[in-house]
N, C-alpha and C positions, 0 to 999 in steps of 0.2 A: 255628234253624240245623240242617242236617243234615250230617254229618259222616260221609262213606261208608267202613266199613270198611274195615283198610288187608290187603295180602299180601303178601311177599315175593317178590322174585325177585334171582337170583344176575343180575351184572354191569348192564351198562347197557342200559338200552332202546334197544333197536333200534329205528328208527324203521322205521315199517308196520307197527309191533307197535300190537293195538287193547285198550288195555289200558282195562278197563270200570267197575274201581274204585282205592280207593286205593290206594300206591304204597308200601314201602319198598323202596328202592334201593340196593343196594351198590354206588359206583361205584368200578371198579379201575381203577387206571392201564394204559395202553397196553401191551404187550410192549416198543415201541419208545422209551418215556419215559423219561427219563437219571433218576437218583434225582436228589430235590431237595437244594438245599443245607440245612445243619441248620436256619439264621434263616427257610427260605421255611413254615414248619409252624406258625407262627405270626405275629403283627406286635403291636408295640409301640409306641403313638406318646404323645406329651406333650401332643397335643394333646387340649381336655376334651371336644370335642364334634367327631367325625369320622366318617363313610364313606366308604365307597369302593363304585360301582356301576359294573356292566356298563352300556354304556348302550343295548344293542341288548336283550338281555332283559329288561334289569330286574335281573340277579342283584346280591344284595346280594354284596358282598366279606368289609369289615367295617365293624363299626359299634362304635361307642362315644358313648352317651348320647345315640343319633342323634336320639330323641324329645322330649330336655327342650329347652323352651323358651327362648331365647335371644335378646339383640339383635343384630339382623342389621348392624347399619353400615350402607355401602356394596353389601351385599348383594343389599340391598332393591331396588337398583335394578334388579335382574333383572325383578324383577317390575313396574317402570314401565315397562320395552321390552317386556315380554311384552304389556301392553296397548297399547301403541302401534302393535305389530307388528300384533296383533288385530284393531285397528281399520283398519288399511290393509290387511289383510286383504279385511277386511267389506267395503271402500270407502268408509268411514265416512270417511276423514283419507288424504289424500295428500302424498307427499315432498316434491313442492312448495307445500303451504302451508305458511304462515306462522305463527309465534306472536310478541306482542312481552314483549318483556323488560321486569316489570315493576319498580318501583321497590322492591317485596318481594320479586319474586327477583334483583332486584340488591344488595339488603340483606344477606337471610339466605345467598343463594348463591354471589354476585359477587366481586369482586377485596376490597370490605371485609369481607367474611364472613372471610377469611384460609385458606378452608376449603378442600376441592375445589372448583375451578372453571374453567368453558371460559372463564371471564375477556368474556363477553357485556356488549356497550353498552347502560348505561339506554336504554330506549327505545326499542330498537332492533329491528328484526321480524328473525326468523332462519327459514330456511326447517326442514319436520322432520327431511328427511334430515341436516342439519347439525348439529341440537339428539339426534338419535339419533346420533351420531360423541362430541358432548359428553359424554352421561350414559355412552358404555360407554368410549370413549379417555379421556379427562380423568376421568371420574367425579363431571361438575361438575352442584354440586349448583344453579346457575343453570338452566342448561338444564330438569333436573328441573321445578324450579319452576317454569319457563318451559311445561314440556307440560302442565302440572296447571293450571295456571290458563286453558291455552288451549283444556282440550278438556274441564274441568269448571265452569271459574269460580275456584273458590278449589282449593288444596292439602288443604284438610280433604274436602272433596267429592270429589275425584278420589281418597284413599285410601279411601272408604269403596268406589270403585268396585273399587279394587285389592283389597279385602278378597273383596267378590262375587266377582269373576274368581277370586281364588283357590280359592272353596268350587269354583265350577264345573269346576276343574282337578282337583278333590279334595285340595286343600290345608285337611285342614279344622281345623289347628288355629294358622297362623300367620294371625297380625292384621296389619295395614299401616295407622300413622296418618297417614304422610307419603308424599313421594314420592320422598325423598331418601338414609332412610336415617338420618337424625342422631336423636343420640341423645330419646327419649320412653319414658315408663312405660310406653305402652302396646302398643309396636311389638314383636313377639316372632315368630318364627320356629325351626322345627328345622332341620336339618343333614336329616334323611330326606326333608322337604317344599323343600327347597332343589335337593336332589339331582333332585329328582321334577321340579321346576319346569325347572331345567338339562336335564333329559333331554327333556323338554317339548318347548322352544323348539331342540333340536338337530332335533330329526325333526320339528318343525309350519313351523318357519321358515327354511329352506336357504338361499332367498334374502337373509334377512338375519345370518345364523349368521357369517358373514363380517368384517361388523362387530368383533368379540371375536379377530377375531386381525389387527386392521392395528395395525402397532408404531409410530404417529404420527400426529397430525392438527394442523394449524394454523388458531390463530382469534384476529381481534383481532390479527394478527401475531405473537402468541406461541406457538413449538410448544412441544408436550409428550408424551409418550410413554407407552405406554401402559403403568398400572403395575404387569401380571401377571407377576412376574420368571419363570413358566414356560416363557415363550415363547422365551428368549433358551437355553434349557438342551440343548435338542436331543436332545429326549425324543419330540417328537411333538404337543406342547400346542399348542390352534390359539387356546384361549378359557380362562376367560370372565371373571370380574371379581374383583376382590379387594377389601378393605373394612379400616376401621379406625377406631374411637374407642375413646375411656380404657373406658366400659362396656363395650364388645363386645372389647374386645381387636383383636388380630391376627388378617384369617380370609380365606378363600379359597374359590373355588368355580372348579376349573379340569377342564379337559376336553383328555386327549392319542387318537393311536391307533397303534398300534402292526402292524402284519402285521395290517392292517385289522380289528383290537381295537380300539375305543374306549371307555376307562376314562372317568367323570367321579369326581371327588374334592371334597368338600367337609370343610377343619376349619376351627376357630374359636377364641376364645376364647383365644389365644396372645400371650406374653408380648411378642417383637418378631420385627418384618420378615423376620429370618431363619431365626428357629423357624419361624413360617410358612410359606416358600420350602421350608424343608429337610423339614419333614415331609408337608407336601404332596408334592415330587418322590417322597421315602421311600414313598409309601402307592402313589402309580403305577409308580414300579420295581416296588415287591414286587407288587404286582395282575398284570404284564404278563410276569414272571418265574411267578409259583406257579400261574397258574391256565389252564385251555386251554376252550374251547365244546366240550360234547359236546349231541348232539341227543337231545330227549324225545320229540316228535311230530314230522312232519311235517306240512306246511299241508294242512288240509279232514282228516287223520285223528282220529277217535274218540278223544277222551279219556274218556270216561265216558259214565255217563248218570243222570238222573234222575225221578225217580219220579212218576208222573201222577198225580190224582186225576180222576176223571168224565169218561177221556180213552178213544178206540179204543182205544188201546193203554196197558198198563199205567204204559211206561218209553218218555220220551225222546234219543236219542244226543247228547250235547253236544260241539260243536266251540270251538276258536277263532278267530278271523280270522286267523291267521298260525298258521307254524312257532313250536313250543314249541322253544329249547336253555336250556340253564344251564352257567353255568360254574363249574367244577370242579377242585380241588385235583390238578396234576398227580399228587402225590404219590400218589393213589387213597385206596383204602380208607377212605374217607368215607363212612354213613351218610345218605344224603337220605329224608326222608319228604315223602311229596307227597299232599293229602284234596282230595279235590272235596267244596265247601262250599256249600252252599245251602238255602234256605228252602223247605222240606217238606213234603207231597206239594203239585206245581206245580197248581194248578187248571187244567184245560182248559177250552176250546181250547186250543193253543200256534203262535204261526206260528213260521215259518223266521228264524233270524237275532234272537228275542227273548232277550233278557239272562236268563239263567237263574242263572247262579252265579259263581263262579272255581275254578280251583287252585290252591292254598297249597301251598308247598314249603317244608317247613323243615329247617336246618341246625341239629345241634344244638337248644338253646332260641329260635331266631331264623328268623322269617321270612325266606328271602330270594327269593324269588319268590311273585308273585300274577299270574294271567294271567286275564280276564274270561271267560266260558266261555255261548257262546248256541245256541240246540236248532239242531241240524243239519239238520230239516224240519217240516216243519207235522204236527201232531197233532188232530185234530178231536176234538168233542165224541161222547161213546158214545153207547149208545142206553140208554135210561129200566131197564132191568135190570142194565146194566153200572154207569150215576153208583148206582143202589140197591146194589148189591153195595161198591164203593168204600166210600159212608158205613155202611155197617155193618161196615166192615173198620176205618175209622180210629175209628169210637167203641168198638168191642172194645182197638183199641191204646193208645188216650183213656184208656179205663178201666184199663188194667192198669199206666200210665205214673203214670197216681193212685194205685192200688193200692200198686205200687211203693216211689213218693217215701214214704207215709205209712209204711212199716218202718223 
């Protein structure tokens, strides 16, 4: 990994500024920003396992234990519609097919389970847009089992698919043995890879985002409501699901926006129903109170650049696909460091648009931005004195990095 030198610079980056290496950043508040109140300078919550992200950069908020491993609940099910969504996507599975309900997910899911459930007829075929209403309104764990067994065969099958789908989101350290959520040894997820997954499905799937904030659905003639109490608070909260067993506790994965801010919020791990509510709401007031988007880049502007090996030119310009911001402590006078991180010297060729690196920005000891970073244009290969000069420049570096280590 290469880790590019960082520089100072006084206040905030202007954007159209082409700043070529790393970054520390004082950022000061506005002339026109009111002083924060004393509680907005930091956050305290009870809950064991929380963040809070931006959900348009990625900027972390806050976090607490966002990385240890955890039982998701009903969490999980995030991640059954994320691949349902997927594959209706792909064309793979349409709203109007069917799955039937089989006598195991009328077992472990149905009206005897005593559990979450859209309350589905043995036997009964249910079309998917209906069984997607189940698993995010009801949170029923029938439906679940009803799409896992329709579009894999069995529940064990279909989570080993949810597992892949996760690595390919870069979820790489939560597991999924079910499809439901209930409790197993081996089902474990974080709060950071939750948040990620959340942010995921707000900007991959629009069309069905909608879904996580209808406040009822009726099946079987029974309605029932949907059981995110964020939605009812008038905060802004449009999604997304909440979750509960004796292992996992209390926990929540909700999503508001505010002056076209939207916050997602994930804690867990909570004692009852209303610690949950309250420090959920807690964590989006203070996110939507303390902190404002200031811009780092603009879209197609140079963030850096990286180093070629055996290439015409020595150095590549790295872009991102989008506008860099982050959001930022009204209060100012915050510290950000930001490195352009990548693997060292690139071998050429290089085309336009290939993955080169990221930027890391951290607050304090905590990452809270990573933005993927690809060469801004093609690099061709040099010519036979130029790649000869290269390799006798990095076996001189080679050697002195040995030299080095062994003092």
């Amino acid at each position: 990994m290469v880790f590019m030198p960082g520089r100072l610079l006084p206040g905030l980056l202007p954007v159209g500024a082409a700043i070529a290496l790393a970054l520390t950043v004082g950022l000061a508040a506005p002339a026109t920003a009111q002083a924060p109140k004393k509680d907005d300078s930091t956050f305290q919550t009870t809950a064991p396992h929380a963040i809070l992200v931006d959900a348009d950069s990625g900027t972390v908020l806050f976090e607490r234990n966002a990385d240890e491993l955890m039982p998701p609940s009903s969490l999980a099910k995030l991640m059954t519609a994320e691949y349902v969504f997927n594959a209706i996507r792909k064309g793979d599975l349409k709203l109007e097919d069917e799955f039937v309900v089989s006598e195991n997910a009328w077992r472990k899911g149905g009206a005897p389970s005593h559990g979450s459930t859209m309350y589905a007829a043995i036997n009964s075929r249910i079309k998917v847009a209906d069984l997607i209403q189940g698993v995010i309104i009801h949170s029923g764990n029938d439906a679940c089992i009803a799409i896992a067994e329709g579009m894999a065969g069995s529940e064990g099958s279909f989570a080993e698919l949810l597992t892949k789908r996760a690595r390919e989101l870069g979820l790489t350290q939560s597991v999924f043995t079910n499809a439901t959520g209930l409790p197993d040894p081996g089902l474990k997820v974080t709060s950071r890879e939750l948040a990620k997954l959340a942010r995921h499905i707000i900007h991959t799937y629009p069309e069905f985002y909608h879904y996580y904030g209808e406040r009822e659905f009726t099946w079987n003639k029974i309605r029932q409501f949907n059981r995110n109490p964020l939605l009812a608070m008038g905060i802004g909260a449009d999604g997304m699901k909440t979750g509960y067993t004796k292992e996992g506790g209390y926990g929540l994965v909700g999503s508001a926006v505010q002056n076209g801010l939207r916050l997602i919020v994930v804690v867990n791990g909570l004692k009852t129903a209303d610690e949950r509510k309250n420090e959920a709401r807690k964590l989006l007031e203070w996110g939507f109170r303390a902190f404002e988007s200031r811009p780092l880049f603009a879209d197609g502007q140079t963030v850096g650049d990286a180093k070629l090996y055996g290439g015409a030119r020595g150095r590549v310009p790295l872009v991102a696909d989008h506008a860099i911001s982050l959001l930022v402590p009204r209060a100012g006078g915050e510290k950000i460091i930001a490195r352009i991180v990548y693997t060292g010297p690139v071998p050429a060729p290089v085309e336009q648009k290939q993955p080169i690196g990221k930027l890391k920005v951290w607050r304090g000891d905590n990452v809270v931005l990573e933005v993927p970073l690809q060469a801004a244009e093609s690099v061709g290969r040099g010519s036979l004195p130029q790649r000869a000069f290269d390799a006798a420049s990095e076996l001189v570096i080679n050697l002195f990095r040995a030299g080095f280590e062994r003092l």
